[in-house]
N, C-alpha and C positions, 0 to 999 in steps of 0.2 A: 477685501481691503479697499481696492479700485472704487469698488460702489459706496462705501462709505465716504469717499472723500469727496466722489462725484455730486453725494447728498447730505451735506453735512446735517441739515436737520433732522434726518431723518430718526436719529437719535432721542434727539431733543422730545419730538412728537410720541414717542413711542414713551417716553419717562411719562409726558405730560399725560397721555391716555390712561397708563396705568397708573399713575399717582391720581387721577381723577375718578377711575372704575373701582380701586381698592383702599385707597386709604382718606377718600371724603366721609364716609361711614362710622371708621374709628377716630376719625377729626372733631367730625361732629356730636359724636356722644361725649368724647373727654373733654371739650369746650360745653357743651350742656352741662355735664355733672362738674364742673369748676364753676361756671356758674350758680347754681343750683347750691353747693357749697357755700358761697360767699355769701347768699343771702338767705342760709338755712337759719331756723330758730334755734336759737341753742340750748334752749332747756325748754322745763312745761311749760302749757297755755293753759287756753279756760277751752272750759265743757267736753265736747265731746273729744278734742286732740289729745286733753289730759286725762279721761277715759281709756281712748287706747293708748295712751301710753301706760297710766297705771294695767290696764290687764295685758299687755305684753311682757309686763316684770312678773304678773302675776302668774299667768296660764290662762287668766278665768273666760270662759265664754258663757255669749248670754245665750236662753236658749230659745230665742225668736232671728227674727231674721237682721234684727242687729248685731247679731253678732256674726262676725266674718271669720269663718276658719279658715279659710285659707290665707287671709293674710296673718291670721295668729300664729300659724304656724312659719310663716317667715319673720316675724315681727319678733318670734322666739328667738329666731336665730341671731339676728340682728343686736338682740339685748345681752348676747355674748361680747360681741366686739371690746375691745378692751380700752379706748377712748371714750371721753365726754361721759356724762352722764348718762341711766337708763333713758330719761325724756327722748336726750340727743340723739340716741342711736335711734330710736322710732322712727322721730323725723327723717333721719338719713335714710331710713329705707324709702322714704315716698320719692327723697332725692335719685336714688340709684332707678328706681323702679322709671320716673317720670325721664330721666336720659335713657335707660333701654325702648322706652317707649318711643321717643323721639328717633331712634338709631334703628327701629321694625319698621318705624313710618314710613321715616327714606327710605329701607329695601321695599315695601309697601308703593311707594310712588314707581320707584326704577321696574318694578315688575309690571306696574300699572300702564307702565310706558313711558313713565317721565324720564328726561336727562339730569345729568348728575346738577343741574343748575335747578334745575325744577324740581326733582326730591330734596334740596337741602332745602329750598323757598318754603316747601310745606311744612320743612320740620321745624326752619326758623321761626317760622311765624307762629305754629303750635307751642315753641318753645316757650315765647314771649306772653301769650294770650293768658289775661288775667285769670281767669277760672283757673286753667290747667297749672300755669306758674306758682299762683298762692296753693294748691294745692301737692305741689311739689316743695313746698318750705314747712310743711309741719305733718303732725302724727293723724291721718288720716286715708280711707281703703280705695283711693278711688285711681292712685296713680299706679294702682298693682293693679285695677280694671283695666286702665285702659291701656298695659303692657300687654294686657292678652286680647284684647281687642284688634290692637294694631297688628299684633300676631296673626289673628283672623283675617284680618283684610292680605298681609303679605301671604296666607296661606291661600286665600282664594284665589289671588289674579296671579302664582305661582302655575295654580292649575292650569295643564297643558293636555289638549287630546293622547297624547302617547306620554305621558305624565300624568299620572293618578293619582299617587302617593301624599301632594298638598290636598287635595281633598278629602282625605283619608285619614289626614292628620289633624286637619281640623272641624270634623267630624267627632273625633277621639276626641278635641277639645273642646263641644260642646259643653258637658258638664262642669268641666273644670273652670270654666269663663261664668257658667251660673252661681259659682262660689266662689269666685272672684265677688260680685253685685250681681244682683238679682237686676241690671240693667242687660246683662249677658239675654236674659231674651229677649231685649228687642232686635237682636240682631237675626233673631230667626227666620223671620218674612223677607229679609233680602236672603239672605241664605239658600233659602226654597228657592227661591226665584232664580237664583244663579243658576244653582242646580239642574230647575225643570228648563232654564232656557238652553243649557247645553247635555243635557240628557244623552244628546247622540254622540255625545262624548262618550258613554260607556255601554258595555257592553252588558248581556247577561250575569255574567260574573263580578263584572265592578258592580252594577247594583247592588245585590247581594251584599259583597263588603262594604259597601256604603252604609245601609242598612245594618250590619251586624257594627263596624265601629258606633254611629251613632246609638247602636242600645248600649255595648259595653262603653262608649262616655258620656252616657248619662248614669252606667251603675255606680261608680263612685257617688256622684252626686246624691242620689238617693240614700246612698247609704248612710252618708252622713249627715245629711237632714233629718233621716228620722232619728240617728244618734245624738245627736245633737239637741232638738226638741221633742220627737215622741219618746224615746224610752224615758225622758227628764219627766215629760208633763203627765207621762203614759197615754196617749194618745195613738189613734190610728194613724195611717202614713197618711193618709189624705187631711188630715188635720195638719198636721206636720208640719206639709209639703205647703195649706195654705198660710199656717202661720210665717214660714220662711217668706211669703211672697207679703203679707199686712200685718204682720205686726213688728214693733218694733218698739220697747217698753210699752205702746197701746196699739190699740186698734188702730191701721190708718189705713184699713180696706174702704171706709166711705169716703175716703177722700181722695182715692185711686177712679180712675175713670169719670171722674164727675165733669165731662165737659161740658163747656155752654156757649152758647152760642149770643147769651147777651154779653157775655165776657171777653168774647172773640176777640174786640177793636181792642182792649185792654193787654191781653193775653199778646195780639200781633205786637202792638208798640212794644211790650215790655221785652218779648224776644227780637224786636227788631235792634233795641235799646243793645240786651246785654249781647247779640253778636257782634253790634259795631264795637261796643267795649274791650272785644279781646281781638277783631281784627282792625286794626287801628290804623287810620290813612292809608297807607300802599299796600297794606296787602289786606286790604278791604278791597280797595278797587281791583287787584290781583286775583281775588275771589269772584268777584264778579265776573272780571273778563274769563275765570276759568271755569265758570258755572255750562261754558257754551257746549261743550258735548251734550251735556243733558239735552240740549234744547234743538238738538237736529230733528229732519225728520226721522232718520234710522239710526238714535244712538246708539254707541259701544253696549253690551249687556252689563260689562264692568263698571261701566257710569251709570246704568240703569239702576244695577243693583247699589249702591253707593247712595245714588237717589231714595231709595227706596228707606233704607237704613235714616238716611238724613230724616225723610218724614215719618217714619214711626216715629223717630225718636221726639221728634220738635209734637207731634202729635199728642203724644204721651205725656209730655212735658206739661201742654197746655192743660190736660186732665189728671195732672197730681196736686192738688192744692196744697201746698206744705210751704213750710219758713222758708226754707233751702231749696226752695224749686228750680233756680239757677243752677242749682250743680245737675240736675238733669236731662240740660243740653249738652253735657261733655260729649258723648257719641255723637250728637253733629258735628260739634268741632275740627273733629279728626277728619270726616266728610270735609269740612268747607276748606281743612290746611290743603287737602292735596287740589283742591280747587284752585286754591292759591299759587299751588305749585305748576298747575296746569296754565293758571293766566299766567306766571312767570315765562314757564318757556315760550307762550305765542311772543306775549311782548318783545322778548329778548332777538327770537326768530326773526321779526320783521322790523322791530325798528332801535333794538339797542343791541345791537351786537357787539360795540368794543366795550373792553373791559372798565375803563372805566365809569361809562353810563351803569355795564353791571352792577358794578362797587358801589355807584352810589344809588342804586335800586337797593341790594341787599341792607345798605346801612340803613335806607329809610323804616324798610320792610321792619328791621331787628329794635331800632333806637326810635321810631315812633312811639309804638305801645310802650315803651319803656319810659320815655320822658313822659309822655302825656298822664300815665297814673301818676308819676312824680308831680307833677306840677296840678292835677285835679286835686290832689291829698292835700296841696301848701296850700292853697287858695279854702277850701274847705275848710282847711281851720283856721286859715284868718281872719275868712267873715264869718264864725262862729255858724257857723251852717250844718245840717244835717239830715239831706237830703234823702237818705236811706231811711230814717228814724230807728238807727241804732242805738240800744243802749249804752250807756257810759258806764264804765267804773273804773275804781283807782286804776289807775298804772294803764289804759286802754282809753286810749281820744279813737271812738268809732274809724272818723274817715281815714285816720294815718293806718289805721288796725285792718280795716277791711280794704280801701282805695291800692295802698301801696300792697303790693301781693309779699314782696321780701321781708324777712322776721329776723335778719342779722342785729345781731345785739339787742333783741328785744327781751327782755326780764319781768315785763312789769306784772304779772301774771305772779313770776315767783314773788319777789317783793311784795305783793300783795298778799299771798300766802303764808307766807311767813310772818311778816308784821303781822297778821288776824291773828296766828296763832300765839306767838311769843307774849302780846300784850293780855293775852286772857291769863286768869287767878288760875290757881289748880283745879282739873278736875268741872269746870265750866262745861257749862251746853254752847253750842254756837248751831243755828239753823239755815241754813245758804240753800238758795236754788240750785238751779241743775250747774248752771255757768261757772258759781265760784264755787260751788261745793267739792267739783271732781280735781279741780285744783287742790284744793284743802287736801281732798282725799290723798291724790298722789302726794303729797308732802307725808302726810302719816304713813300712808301704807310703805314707800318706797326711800323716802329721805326718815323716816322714824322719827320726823319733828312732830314734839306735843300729842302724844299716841294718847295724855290723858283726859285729851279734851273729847268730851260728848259731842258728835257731830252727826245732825241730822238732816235729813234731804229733804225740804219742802217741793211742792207744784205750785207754780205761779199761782197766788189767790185762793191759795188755802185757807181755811180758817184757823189761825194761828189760837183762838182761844181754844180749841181740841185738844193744840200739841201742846203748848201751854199743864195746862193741867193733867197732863198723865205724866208729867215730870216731878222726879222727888221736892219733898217742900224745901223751899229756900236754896234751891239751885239758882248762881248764877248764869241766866241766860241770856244771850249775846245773839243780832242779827247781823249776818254776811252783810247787809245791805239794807237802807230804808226807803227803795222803789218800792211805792203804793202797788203799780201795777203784778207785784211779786209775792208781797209780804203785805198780807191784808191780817188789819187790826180792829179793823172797824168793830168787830166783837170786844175789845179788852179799849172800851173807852177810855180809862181809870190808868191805864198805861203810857209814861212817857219813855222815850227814847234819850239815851246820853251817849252821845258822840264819842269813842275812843276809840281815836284813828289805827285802822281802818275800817272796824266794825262799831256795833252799836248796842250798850247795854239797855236790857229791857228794866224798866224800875217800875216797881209795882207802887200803889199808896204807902207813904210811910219812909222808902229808900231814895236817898238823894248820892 
């Protein structure tokens, strides 16, 4: 009692330690997924989110490397829930998925070395960054990647010489991260590299079980790759195994590995473009300053390998040519947050140590990226601008759709879908792209609106007089949309278009 009185703080410091080692962790995930909440989409979108969410009601999987079992099968489970709509519960799962991810980081940073100030810095800024955020507000597999990801990195720098078992376990989790995304192998060449740089960490025996986890988790994987598309296609595993890696509704093995080297200064800018876009002001320059392990002359292996991870992945990036090539720098990301996290603690160490320089470091770090997509989005559509060259349709102005990552209160997708269908005659054709079609579709399949209307799936630039004419005579036929670059007519001269919002009947000679 003496000593207590002797040391009144003593108290105080011991609350503060523990309130900062045990409850910054579950602070920060339940302020993540409240966020995360407030600006979830609350019903369908277009294309592929309305895809997975139509086949989470459904079961269905495809059976190329588009389709993701493993998130099907959580995405089942999620479509229990007994709130909001099927859509909503989809979404919800990238919400919950993308806060556990944020909540590994941090143990991922604290194991890595960081203080409880510099693992939240990594995870706030992770929070915030455009890719990972808009990716956390609607029905899409990549915030259930990088749950296991993050998992990976907290299981590696867990790794301890008289501690074996994080390496063990995530070994085990090899396969299961390859069926998460097929991005789960880039993580294998820093992996090795961990590995062989601490080798003398294990003995005869841990090899072995190293060795033997890594084959039993990769057997799942296998397993259900070839279940998935060889028993479907009847194929061999090695057919399988490659369509899981290039295809996906087509071939997109030619456009994997295709790097170039005249494309290089293009490819740099554009990555240089969308990392500044997701770390935004201060913890851009946070990133930077915590780039500096790497750059010693004998760094940490755990920043080596980090390192390593970061340029496959940016590497890879540059040699996928596809629409959505941006979403294939996620696996940096997570690399550059604990960078973040890393220039937070120097900064804080040497020259911001009272709290409130902290405070107002944390706010710029959290409320930069935040305003600044706000206010690129209003300006964007002021001056009628559209720097991306997104396409538009009803109910979706590009820049506010893609700029601002939050989908709170956005409908326009349903209203869209609904209006197409309600306004068609009985028993109509109506022919949409891939974008509004799967919209349309989850309206039919899952809301049971207009199950009598014929609805067909075009590819950009079909030849519409094909489909056209293998349709019954004197069918009512209706376009989703009258983008030339979509819906090619150029064969049915003789055809006009009549506007009835929000699609478009096809009138042949004769009908007005």
């Amino acid at each position: 009692m003496s000593h207590r009185l002797r040391n009144p703080s003593c108290g105080r410091q011991s609350c503060s330690r523990f309130a900062a080692t045990h409850l910054t962790g579950p602070a920060l995930v339940l302020s993540a997924l409240l966020f995360y909440l407030v600006t979830l989409a609350p019903t369908v979108l277009w294309g592929d989110d309305a895809h997975f969410q139509r086949t989470a009601y459904e079961g269905t999987l495809r059976h190329d490397g588009g389709g993701h079992w493993l998130w099907l099968q959580i995405a089942r489970l999620f479509v229990r829930l007994p709130w909001g709509d099927v859509a909503y519960r989809v979404n919800l799962l990238s919400a919950v998925a993308a806060a556990g991810t944020l909540l590994v980081l941090y143990g991922a940073g604290r194991a890595l070395g960081l203080g409880t100030g510099g693992a939240t810095a990594a995870a706030a800024s992770l929070a915030v960054a455009h890719g990972f955020w808009m990716h956390a507000e609607r029905a899409e597999v990549y915030t259930a990647f990088t749950l296991l990801l993050a998992t990976q990195l907290w299981l590696w720098f867990n790794w301890r010489p008289q501690r074996n078992w994080p390496l063990f376990v995530a070994s085990a989790l090899i396969g299961t991260t390859l069926l998460a995304h097929q991005m789960g192998l880039l993580l294998l060449p820093a992996f090795a590299f961990l590995v062989w740089r601490r080798r003398t960490w294990l003995g005869r025996t841990h090899a072995l079980v190293l060795g033997a986890t890594v084959v039993l988790g990769l057997l799942p994987f296998f397993l259900v790759v070839h279940r998935q598309i060889g028993v479907v296609a009847d194929a061999t595993f090695a057919v399988s195994l490659s369509r899981y890696f290039t295809w996906s509704g087509v071939d997109f093995g030619g456009r994997m590995f295709d790097f170039s080297f005249g494309m290089l200064p293009r490819d740099g800018a554009m990555w240089l473009g969308f990392l500044a876009f997701q770390f935004v002001g201060m913890a851009g320059l946070l990133g930077l300053r915590g780039a500096a392990p790497i750059g010693r002359s004998r760094p940490p292996t755990a920043w080596l390998a980090l390192a390593i991870l970061f340029a496959t992945d940016v590497a890879f990036a540059f040699s996928y040519r596809v629409n959505d090539q941006f979403v294939f720098y996620l696996p940096s990301y997570l690399v550059f947050a604990l960078c973040v996290g890393y220039g937070w603690q120097e900064v804080v160490s040497s020259r911001a140590r009272r709290w409130p320089v902290r405070a107002l470091l944390m706010t710029l770090l959290i409320c930069g990226p935040i305003v600044t997509y706000e206010i690129a989005a209003r300006f964007l559509v002021a001056v009628d601008a559209n720097p991306l060259g997104v396409r538009e349709l009803p109910g979706r102005e590009p820049n506010r759709f893609f700029i601002w990552p939050g989908k709170s209160g956005y409908f326009g997708a349903e209203a869209y879908g609904r209006g197409a269908l309600e306004v068609l005659p009985p028993d109509a054709i109506l022919l949409a792209d891939h974008t509004p079609f799967e919209t349309l579709r989850y309206l039919q399949s899952v809301e049971g609106v207009r199950r009598d209307v014929g609805l067909i799936k075009i590819e950009p630039g079909q030849d519409l007089a094909l489909v056209t004419s293998s349709l019954p005579e004197g069918s009512a036929v209706f376009l989703a949309d009258n983008n030339p670059d979509y819906y090619n007519l150029t064969n049915l001269p003789e055809v006009r278009l009549k506007r009835t919002h929000p699609v478009y009947r096809v009138l042949v000679p004769g009908e007005s």
